[in-house]
N, C-alpha and C positions, 0 to 999 in steps of 0.2 A: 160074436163077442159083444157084448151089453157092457157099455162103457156110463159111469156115472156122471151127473150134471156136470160136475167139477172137471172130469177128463175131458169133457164134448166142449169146455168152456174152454180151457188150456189148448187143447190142440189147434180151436177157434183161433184163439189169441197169436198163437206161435206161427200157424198158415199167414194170419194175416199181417206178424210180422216179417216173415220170411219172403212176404209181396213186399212189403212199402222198402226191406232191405234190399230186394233184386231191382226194385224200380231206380233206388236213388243210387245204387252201382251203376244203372245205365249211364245215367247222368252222369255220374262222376267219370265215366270212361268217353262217354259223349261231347261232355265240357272238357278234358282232361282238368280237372280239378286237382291243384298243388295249393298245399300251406306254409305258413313260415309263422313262426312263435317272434315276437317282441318283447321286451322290457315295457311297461309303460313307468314313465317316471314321473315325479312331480316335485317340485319344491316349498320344504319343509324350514321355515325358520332360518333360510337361503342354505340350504343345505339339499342336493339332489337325494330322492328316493326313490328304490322303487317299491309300488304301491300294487301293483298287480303285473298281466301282462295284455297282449295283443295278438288274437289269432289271427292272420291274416289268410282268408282262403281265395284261393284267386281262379280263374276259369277263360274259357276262350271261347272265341265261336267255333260252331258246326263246323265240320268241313265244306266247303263247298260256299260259305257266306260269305259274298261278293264284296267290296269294298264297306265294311262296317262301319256306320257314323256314329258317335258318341249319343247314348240315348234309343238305339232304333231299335228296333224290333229285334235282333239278333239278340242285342245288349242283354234286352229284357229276359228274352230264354235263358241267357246265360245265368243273369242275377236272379230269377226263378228259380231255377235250380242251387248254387249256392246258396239262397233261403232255406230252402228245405232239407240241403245237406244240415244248415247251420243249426235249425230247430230239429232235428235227429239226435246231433252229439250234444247240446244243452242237457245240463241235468236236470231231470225233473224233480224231485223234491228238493223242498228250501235248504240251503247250506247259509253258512256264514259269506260266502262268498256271492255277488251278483254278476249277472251274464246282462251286455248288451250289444245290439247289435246297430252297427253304425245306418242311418238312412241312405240312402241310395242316391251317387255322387252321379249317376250317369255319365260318367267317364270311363274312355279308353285309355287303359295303364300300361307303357310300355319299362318291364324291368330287366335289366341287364342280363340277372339271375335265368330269367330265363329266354334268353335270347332277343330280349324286344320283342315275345309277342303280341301281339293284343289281347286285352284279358281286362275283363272285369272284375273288380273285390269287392269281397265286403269281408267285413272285421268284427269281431267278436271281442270287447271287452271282458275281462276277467278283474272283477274288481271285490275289494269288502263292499256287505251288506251295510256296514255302518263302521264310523271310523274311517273314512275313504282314507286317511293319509298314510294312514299302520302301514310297516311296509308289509311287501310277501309273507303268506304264511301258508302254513300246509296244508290245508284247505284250497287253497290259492292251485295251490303245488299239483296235488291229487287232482283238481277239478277239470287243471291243463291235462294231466295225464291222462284223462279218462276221454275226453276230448280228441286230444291225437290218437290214442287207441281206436278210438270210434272213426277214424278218417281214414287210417291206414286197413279197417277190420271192410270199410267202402270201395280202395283200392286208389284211395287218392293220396300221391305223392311228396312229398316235405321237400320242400325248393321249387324243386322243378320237374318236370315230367319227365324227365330221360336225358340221351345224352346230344340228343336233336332238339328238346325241347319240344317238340310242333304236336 
């Protein structure tokens, strides 16, 4: 079978997304990686709005990682991995809409939701590209959706990771 430049390019592409997709499923099964969607609001003319939203992806240590300290080495695998889930589901071309991702609190987060585990996050801004105050718009809308599609399409969980949480 004699396949042209364009198919040898494609299948190229598609192998090597189908790598960087299997590798950050590890991860997310690895970290158990859960999200949770926010409001982000702001005040307008003293008037609450809201302006976009908050993806909040949160991760845990390894099995087996022995008293975790805020910052160490653990942390960081953790927060490695949430980085590179986070740059996965980002859309890549320009929208109306802009993506940021918060810098790294090197904190251990302990949330009720899911059980007090320890878990590192980071967050994902979903904001206008200009006009920060406007509230939500469908852009805004879609941007989350495609987002969470891309988390759940990884195998990472919304809340919390089961009904153990661990």
């Amino acid at each position: 079978m004699d396949l042209s430049l364009q198919e040898r390019e494609n299948r190229a592409k598609s192998a090597e997304h189908d790598g960087d997709s299997g590798r950050l499923k590890e991860l997310v099964q690895r970290f158990r990686v859960c999200w949770e969607t926010l409001p982000d609001y702001y005040y307008v003319k003293g008037q609450k709005r809201q302006i976009g939203f908050v993806l909040v992806l949160a991760g845990t240590h390894e099995e087996g990682a022995e008293h975790p300290e805020p910052g160490c080495e653990h942390c960081r695998n953790v927060r490695r991995a949430l980085q590179a889930v986070a740059l996965s589901i980002i859309p890549k071309e320009r929208r109306d809409s802009d993506y940021d991702i918060t810098p790294y609190d090197q904190a251990i987060h302990y949330d009720p939701s899911r059980k007090f585990r320890p878990e590192v996050t980071l967050q994902i801004g979903i904001r206008h590209r200009s006009g920060f105050d406007r509230d939500v718009d469908a852009c805004q809308i879609r941007c989350l959706d495609e987002m969470t599609r891309g988390l759940k399409e990884l195998g990472a969980r919304e809340r919390n990771w089961g009904p153990s949480c661990t």
